[in-house]
N, C-alpha and C positions, 0 to 999 in steps of 0.2 A: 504494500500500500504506500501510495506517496501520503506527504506532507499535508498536500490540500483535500486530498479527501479525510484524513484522520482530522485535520484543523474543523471540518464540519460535524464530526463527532463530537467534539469533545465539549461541546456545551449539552448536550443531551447525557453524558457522562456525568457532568457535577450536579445537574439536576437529580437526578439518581442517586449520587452520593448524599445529597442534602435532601431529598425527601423522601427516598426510603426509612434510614432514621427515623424522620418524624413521625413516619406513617405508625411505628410503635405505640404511639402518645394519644392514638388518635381515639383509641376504647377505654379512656380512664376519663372517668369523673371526678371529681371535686372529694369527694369521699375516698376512692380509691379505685381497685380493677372494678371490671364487673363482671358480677358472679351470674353464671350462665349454667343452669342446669337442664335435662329434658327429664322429665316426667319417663318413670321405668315402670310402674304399675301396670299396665297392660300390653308387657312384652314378655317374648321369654322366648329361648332357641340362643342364636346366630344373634339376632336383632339386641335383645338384652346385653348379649357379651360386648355388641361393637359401641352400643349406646352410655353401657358402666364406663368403655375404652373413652369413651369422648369427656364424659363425665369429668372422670381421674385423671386422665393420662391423653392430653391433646397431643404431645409431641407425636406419644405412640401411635395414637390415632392416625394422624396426619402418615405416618410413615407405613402405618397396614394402608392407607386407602392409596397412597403413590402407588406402592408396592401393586396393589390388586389393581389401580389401573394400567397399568405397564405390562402387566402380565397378560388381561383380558385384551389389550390394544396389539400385543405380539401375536397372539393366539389368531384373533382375527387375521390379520395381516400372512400367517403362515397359512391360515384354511381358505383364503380368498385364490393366496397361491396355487393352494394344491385344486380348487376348482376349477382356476384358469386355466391352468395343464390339462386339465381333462376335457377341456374342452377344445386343446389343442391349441393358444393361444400360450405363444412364450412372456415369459416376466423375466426383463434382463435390466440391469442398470441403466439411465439415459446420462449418452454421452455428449457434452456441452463444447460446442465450439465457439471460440469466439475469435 
């Protein structure tokens, strides 16, 4: 990359640096965080486990639901593949020229 293209980044860059940060700030009240619970009383299975996970443990949460969507998004992407073969249609990289 030259100079003048990176020079048009780099204000979109400290914006980022300076409001990402703040965006932390942005769920507290005057009081303090906010407490954000869901209602467990008419769950139970799968649903209850992931809902106590959100409850208690947001990081965890956050990193089972990346996790489960990365997996169902590869999933697709390899069965889409193996239909397109069958139906005699190749899936190959596209090559960019410029």
């Amino acid at each position: 990359m030259k100079f003048n293209e990176i020079k048009s980044i780099l204000p979109w860059i400290a914006i980022l640096f300076v409001l990402f940060p703040l965006s932390f700030f942005l769920g507290v009240e005057k009081e303090g965080l906010l407490d954000m619970h869901v209602d467990t009383s008419k769950l139970e299975g799968l649903r209850l486990w992931l809902v106590n996970l959100y409850n208690d443990h947001r990081f965890t949460f956050a990193i089972v639901v990346t996790l489960t969507m990365a997996t169902v998004g590869i999933t697709i992407a390899f069965l889409t593949d193996i239909i397109l073969k069958m139906f005699g249609l190749e899936v190959s990289k596209i090559q960019h020229h410029e």
